[in-house]
C-alpha positions as CSV (number, residue, x, y, z in Angstrom):
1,X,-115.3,28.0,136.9
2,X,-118.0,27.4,139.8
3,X,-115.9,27.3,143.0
4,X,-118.5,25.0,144.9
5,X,-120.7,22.7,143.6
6,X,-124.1,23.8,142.4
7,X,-127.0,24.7,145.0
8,X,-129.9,22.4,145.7
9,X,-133.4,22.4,147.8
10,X,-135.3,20.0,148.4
11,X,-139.1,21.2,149.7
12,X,-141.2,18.6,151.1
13,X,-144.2,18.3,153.3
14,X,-143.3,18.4,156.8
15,X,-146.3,19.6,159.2
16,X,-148.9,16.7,157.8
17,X,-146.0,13.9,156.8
18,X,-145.2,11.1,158.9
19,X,-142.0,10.5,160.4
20,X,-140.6,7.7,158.5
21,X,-141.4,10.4,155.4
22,X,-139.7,12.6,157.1
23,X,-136.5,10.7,157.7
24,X,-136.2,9.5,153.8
25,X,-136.3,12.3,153.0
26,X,-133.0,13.4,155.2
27,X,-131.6,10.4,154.1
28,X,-132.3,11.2,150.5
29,X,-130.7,14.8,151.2
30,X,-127.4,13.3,152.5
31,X,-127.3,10.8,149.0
32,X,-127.5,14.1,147.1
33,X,-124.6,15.7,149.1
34,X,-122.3,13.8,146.9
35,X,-123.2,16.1,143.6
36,X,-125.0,19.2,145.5
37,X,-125.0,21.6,148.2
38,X,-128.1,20.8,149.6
39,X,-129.5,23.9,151.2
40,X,-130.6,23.9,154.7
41,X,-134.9,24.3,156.3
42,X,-135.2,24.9,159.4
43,X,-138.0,22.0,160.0
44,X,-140.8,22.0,162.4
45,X,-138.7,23.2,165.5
46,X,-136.0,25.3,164.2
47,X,-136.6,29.3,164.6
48,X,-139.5,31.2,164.6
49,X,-142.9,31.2,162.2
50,X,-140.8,33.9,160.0
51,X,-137.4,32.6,160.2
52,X,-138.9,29.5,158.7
53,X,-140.7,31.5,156.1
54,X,-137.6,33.5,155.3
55,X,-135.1,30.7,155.1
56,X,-137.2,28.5,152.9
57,X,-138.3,31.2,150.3
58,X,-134.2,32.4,150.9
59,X,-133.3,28.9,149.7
60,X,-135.6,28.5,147.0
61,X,-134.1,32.1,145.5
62,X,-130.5,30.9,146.1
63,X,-130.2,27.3,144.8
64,X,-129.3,26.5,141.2
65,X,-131.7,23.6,141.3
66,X,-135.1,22.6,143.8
67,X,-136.6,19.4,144.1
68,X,-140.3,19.5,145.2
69,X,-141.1,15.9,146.8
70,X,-145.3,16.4,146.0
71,X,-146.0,12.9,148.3
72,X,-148.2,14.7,150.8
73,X,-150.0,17.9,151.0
74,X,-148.1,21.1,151.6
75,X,-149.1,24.5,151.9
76,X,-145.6,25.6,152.0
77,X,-144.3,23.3,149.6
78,X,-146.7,25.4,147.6
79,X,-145.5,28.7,148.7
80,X,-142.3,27.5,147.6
81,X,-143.4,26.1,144.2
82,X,-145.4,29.3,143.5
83,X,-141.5,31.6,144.4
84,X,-139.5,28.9,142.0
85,X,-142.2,29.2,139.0
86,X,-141.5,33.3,139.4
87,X,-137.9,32.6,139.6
88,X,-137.8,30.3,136.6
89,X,-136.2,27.9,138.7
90,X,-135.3,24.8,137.3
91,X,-137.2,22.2,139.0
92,X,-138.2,18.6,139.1
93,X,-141.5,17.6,141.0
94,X,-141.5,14.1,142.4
95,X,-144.6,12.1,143.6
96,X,-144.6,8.6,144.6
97,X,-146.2,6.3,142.5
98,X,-150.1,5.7,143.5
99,X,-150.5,8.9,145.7
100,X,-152.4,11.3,144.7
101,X,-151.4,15.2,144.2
102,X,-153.2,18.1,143.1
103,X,-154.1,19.1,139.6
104,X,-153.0,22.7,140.4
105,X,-149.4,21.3,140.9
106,X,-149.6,19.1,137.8
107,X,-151.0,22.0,135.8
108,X,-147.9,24.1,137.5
109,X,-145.6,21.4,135.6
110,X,-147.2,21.4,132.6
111,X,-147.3,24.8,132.2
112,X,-144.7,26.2,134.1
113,X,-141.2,26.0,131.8
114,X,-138.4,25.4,134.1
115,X,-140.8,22.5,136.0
116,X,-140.8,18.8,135.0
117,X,-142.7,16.1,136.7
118,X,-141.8,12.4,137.3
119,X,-143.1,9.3,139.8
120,X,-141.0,7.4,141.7
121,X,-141.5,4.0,143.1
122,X,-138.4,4.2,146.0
123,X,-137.3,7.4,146.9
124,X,-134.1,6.1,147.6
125,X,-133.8,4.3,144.9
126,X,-135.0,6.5,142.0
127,X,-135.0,9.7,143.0
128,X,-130.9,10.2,142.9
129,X,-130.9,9.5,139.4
130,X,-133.6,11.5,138.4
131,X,-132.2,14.6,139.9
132,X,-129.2,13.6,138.0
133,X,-130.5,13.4,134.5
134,X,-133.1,16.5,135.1
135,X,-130.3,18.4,136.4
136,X,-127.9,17.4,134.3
137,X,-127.1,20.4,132.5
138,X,-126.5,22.1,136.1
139,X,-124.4,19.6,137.1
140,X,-122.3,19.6,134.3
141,X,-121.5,23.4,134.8
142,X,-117.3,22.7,136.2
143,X,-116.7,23.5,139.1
144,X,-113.2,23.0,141.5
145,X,-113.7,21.2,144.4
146,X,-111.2,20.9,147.0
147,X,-112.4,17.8,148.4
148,X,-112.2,15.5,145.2
């Protein structure tokens, strides 16, 4: 029996996303805290160049589950995609309805096993729920949590 609950990351565009992006997507991670560990990035401030680059490609090797929020371009985010497609990571990649990603990353998800793909029209809305059904079978994995 899993003695914490089950490890999630959430990779996002950071350097070329605005700030109300930006802040969603913190708010997202603290609605996800409910079912997940959500792992930690140190951001645009935190660390050094390779702390950043070690933490990130640290957490996308140690969660049990990623999330890839595809709403604005991302050279890391790719970096990060690239590591969980090696891994065999089980992940979901979100894009907001009527943006525009790149056909290399919906190639990645149709190609790529453990990826799946979905739009969302309200991240704070939708996007819960779809980590829940993708991840289902993760989540369903028992685990003992002092807490509940």
């Amino acid at each position: 029996m899993r003695t914490e609950k089950p490890k999630l990351y959430v990779g996002c565009a950071l350097t070329e996303a605005p700030e109300d992006f930006r802040n969603n997507v913190e708010i997202l991670k603290e609605a996800l805290d409910t079912d997940w560990q959500v792992l930690k990035f140190l951001g645009l401030v935190g660390g050094t160049n390779a702390d950043v680059y070690t933490q990130d490609l640290g957490n996308v090797r140690e969660c049990d589950a990623f999330l890839a929020i595809t709403d604005y371009p991302s050279t890391g985010l790719g970096i990060e995609l690239r590591e969980a497609g090696t891994l065999a990571k089980p992940t979901l990649i979100t894009q907001r309805l009527n943006t525009r990603v790149t056909r290399m990353v919906l190639g990645a998800a149709e190609l790529e096993p453990s990826f799946n793909f979905s739009t969302y029209e309200n991240m704070q809305a939708d996007i819960p729920d779809m980590v829940r059904l993708g991840f289902a079978h993760i989540l369903s994995t028992p685990y003992q949590d002092a807490v509940r």
